[in-house]
TIVO-2410 file (N, C-alpha, C; in nm, 3 decimals):
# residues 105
REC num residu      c1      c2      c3 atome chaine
REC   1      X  -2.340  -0.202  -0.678     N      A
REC   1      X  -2.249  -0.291  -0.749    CA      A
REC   1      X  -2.333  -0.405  -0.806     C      A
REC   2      X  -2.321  -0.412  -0.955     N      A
REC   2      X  -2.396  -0.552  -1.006    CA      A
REC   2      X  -2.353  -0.666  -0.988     C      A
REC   3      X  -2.424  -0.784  -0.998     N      A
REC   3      X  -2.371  -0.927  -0.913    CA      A
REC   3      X  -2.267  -0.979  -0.975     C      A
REC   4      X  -2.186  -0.920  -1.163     N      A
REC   4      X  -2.077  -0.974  -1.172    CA      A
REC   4      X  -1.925  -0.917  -1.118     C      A
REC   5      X  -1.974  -0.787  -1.083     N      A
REC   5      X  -1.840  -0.671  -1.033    CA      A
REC   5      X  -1.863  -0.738  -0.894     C      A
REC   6      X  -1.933  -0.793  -0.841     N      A
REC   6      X  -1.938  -0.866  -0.654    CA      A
REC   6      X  -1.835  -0.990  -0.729     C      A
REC   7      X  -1.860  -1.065  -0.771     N      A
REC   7      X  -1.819  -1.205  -0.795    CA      A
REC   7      X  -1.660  -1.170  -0.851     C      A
REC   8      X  -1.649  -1.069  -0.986     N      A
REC   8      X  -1.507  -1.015  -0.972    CA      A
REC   8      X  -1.412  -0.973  -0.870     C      A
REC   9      X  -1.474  -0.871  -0.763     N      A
REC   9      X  -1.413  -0.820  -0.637    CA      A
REC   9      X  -1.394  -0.975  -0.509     C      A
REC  10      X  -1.490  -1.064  -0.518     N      A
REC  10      X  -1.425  -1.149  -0.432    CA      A
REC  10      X  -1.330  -1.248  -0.454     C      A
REC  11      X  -1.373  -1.267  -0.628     N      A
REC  11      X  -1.249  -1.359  -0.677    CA      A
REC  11      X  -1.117  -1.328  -0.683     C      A
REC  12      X  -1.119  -1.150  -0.679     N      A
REC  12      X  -0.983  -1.092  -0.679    CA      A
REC  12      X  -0.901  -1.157  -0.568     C      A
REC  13      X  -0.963  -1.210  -0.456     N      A
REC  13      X  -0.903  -1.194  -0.325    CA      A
REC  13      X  -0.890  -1.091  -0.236     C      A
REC  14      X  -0.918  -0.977  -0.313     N      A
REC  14      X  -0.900  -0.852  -0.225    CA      A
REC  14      X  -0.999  -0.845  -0.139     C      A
REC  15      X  -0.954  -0.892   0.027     N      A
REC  15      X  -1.123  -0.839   0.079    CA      A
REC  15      X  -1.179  -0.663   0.066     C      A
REC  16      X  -1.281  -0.638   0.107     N      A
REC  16      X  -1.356  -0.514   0.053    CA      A
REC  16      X  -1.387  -0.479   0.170     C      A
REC  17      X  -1.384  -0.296   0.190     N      A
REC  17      X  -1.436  -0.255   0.309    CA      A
REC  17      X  -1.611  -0.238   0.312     C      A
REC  18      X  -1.634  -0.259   0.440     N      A
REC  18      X  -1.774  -0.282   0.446    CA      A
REC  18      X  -1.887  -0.170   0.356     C      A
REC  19      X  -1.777  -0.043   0.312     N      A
REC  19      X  -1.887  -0.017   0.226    CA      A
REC  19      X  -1.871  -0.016   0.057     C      A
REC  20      X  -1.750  -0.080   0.037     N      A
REC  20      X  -1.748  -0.158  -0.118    CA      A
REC  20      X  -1.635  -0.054  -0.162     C      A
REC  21      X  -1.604   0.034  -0.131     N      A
REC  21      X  -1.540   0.172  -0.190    CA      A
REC  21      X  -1.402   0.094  -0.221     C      A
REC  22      X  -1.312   0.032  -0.123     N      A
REC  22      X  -1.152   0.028  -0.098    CA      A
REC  22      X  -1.159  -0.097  -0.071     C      A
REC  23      X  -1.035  -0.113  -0.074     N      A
REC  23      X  -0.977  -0.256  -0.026    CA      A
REC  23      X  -0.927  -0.225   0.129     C      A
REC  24      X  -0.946  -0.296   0.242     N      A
REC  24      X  -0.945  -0.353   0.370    CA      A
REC  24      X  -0.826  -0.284   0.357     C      A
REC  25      X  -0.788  -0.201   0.474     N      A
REC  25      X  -0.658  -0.175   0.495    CA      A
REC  25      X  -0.611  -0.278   0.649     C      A
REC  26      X  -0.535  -0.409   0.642     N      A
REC  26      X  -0.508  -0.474   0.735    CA      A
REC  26      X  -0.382  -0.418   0.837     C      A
REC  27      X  -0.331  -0.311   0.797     N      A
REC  27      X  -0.247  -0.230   0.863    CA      A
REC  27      X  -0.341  -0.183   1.021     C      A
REC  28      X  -0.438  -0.202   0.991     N      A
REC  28      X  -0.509  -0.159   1.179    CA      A
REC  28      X  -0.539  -0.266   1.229     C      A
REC  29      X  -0.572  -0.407   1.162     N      A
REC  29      X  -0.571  -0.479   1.250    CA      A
REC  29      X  -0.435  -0.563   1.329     C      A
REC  30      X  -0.333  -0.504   1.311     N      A
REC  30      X  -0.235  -0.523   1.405    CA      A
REC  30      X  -0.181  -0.429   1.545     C      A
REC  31      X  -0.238  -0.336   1.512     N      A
REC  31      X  -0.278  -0.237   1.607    CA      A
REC  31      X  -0.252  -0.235   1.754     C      A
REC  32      X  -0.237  -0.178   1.834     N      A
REC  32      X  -0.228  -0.252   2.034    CA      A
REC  32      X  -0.262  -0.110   2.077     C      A
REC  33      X  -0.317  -0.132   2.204     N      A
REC  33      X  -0.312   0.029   2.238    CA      A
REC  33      X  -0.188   0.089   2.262     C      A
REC  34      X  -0.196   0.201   2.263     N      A
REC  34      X  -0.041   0.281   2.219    CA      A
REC  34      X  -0.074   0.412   2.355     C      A
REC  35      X   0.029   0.416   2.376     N      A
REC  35      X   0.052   0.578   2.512    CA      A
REC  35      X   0.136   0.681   2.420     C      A
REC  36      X   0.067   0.737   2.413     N      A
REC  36      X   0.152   0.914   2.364    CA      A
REC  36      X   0.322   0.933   2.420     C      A
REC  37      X   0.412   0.923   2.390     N      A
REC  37      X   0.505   0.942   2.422    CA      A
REC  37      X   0.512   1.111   2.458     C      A
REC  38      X   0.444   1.199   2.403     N      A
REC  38      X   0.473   1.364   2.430    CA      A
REC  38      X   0.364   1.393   2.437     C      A
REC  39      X   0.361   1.573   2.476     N      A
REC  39      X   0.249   1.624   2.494    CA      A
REC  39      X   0.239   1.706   2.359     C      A
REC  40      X   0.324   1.715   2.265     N      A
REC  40      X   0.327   1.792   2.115    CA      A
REC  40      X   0.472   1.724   2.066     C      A
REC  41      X   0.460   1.780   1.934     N      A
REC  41      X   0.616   1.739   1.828    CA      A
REC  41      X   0.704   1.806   1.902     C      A
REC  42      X   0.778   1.683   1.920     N      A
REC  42      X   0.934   1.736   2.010    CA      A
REC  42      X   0.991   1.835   1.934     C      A
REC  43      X   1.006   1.765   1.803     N      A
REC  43      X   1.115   1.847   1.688    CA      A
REC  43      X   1.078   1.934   1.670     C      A
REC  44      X   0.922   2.016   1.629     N      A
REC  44      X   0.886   2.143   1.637    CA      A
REC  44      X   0.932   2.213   1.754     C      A
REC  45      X   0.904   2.160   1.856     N      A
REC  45      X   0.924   2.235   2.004    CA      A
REC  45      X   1.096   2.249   1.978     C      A
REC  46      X   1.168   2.171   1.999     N      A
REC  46      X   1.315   2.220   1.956    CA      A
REC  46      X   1.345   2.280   1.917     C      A
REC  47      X   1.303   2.328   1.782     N      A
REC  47      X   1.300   2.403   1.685    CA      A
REC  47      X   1.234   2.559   1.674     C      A
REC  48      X   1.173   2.547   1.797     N      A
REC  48      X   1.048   2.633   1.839    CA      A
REC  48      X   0.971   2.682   1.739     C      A
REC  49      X   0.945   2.607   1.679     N      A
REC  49      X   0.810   2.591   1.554    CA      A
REC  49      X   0.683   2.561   1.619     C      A
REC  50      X   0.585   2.609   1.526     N      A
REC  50      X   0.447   2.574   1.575    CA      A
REC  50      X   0.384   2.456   1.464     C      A
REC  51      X   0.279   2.390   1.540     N      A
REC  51      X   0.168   2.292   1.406    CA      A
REC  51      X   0.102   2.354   1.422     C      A
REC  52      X   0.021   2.280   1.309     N      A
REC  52      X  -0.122   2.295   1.273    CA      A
REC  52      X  -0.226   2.192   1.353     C      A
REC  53      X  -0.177   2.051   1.340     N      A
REC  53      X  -0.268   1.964   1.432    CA      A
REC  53      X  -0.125   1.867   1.459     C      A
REC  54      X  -0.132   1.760   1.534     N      A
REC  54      X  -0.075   1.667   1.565    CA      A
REC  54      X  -0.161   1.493   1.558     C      A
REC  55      X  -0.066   1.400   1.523     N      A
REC  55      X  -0.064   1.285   1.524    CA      A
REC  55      X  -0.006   1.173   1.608     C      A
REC  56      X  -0.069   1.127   1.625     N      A
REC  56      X  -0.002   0.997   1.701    CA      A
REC  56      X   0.012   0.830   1.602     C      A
REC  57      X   0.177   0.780   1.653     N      A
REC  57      X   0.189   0.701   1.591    CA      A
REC  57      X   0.146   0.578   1.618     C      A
REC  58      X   0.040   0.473   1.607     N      A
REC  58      X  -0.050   0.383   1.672    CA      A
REC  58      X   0.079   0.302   1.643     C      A
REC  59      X   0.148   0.245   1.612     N      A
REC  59      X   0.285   0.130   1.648    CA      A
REC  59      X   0.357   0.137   1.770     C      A
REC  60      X   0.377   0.321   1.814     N      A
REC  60      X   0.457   0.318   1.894    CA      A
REC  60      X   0.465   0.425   1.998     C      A
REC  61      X   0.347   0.523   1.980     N      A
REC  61      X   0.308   0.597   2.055    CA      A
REC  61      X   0.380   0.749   1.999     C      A
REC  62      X   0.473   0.753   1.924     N      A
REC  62      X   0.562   0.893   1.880    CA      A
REC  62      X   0.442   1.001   1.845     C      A
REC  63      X   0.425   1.111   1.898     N      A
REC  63      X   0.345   1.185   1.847    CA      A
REC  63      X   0.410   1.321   1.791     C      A
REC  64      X   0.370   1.362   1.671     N      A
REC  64      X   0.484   1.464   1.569    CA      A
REC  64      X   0.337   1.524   1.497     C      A
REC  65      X   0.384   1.646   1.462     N      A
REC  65      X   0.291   1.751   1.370    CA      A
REC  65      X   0.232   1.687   1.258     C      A
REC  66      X   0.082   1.724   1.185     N      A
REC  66      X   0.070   1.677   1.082    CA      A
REC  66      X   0.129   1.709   0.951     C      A
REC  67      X   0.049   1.678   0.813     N      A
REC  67      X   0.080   1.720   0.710    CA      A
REC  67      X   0.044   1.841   0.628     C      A
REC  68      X  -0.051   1.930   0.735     N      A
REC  68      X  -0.066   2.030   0.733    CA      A
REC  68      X  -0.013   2.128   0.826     C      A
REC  69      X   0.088   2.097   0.872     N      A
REC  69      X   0.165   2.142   0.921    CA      A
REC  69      X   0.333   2.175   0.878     C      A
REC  70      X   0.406   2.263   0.907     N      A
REC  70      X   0.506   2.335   0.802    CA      A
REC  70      X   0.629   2.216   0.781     C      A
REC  71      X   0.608   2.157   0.897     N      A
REC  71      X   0.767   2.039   0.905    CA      A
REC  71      X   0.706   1.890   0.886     C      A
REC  72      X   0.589   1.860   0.878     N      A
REC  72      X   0.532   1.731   0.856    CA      A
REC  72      X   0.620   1.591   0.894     C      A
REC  73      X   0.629   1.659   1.058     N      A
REC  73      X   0.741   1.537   1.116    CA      A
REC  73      X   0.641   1.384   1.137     C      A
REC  74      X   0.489   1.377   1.158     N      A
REC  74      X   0.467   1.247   1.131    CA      A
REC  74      X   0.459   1.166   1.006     C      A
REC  75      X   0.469   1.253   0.929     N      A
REC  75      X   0.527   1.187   0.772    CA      A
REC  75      X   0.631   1.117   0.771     C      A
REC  76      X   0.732   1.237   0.808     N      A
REC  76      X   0.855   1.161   0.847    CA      A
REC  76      X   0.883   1.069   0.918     C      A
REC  77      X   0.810   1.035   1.057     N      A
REC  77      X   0.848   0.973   1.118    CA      A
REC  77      X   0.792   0.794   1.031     C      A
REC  78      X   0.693   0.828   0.988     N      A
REC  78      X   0.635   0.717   0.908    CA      A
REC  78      X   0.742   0.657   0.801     C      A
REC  79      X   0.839   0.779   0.688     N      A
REC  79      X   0.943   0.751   0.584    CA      A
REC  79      X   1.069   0.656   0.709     C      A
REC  80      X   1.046   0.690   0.843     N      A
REC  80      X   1.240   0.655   0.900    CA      A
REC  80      X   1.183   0.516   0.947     C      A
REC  81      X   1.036   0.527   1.003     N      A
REC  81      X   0.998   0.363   1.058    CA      A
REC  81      X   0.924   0.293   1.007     C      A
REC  82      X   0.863   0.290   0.860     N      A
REC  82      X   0.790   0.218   0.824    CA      A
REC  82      X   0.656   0.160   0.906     C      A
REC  83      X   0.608   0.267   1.053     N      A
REC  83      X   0.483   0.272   1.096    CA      A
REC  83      X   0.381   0.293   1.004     C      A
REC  84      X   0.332   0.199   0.993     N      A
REC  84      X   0.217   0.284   0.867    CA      A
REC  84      X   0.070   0.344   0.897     C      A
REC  85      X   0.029   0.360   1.072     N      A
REC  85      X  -0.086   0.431   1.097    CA      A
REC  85      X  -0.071   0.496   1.180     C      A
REC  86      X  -0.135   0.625   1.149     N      A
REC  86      X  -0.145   0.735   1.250    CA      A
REC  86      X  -0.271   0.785   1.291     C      A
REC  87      X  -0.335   0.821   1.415     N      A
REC  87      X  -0.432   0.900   1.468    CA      A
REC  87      X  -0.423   1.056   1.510     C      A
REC  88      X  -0.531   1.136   1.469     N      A
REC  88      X  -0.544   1.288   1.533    CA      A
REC  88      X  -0.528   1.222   1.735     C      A
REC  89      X  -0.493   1.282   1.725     N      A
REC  89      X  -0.433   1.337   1.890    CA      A
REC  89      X  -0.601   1.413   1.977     C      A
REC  90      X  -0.674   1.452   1.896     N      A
REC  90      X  -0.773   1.510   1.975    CA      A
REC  90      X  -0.865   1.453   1.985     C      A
REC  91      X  -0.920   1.490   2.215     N      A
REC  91      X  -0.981   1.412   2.184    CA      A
REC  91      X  -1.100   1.366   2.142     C      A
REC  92      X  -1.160   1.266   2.146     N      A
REC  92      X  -1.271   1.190   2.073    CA      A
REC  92      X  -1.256   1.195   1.950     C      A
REC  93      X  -1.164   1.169   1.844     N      A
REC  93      X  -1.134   1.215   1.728    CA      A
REC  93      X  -1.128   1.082   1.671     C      A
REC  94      X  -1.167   0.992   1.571     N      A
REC  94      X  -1.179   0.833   1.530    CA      A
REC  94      X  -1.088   0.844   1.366     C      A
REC  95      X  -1.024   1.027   1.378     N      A
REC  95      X  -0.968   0.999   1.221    CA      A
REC  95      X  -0.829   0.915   1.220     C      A
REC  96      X  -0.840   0.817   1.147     N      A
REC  96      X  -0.684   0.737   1.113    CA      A
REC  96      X  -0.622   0.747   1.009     C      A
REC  97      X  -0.503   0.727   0.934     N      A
REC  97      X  -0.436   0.754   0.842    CA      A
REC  97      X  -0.389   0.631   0.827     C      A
REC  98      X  -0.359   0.597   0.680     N      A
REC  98      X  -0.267   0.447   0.641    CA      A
REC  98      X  -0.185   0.515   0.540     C      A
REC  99      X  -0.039   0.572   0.607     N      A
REC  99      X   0.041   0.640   0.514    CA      A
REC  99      X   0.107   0.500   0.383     C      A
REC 100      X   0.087   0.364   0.415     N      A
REC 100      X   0.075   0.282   0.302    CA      A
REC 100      X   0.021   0.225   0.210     C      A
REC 101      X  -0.124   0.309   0.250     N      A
REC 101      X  -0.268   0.337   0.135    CA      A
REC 101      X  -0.296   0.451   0.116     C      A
REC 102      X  -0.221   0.566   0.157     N      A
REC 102      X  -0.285   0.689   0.144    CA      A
REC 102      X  -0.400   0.754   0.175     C      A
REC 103      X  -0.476   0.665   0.278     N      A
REC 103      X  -0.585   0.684   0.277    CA      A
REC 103      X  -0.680   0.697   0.402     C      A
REC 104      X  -0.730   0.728   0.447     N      A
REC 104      X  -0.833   0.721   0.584    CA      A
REC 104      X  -0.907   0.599   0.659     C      A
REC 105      X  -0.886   0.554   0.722     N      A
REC 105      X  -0.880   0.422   0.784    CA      A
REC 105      X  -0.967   0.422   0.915     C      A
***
């Protein structure tokens, strides 16, 4: 980045993630640790559907199928509560989601 696109990006106000790409998603730093409410998507299991992977909802612990998965109930659960981050369920896994940036966090 040349030194006037730096001086543009900070004057924006937008802070910048440490490697210049995105804008800061502040949706994780409100974050708390969270307990899994299930051991898989209830609603699949009801339904006796299978996923593909599962998510957990870092607001509140709800854990539901992903979006590669056929019913994409942590999507949903994100459209009914306005949670806006989710984690893979597996473990040692550091992937996050900001379903209000679209983006990987």
């Amino acid at each position: 980045m040349n030194h006037e696109m730096r001086i543009h990006a900070m004057a924006s106000g937008v802070p910048s993630s440490p490697n210049g790409s995105a804008p800061r998603c502040g949706h994780v730093d409100a974050l708390a640790p969270v307990t899994p409410r299930s051991r898989g998507c209830t609603a699949c299991e009801t339904r006796g559907a299978r996923w593909t992977a599962l998510r957990l909802c870092l607001t509140c612990g709800w854990v539901a199928c992903s979006d590669d998965s056929p019913h994409r109930h942590a999507r949903a659960h994100y459209q009914e509560t306005d949670h806006p981050v989710a984690a893979a369920v597996e473990p040692e896994s550091t992937w996050r989601w900001c379903y209000v940036h679209e983006r990987l966090v």
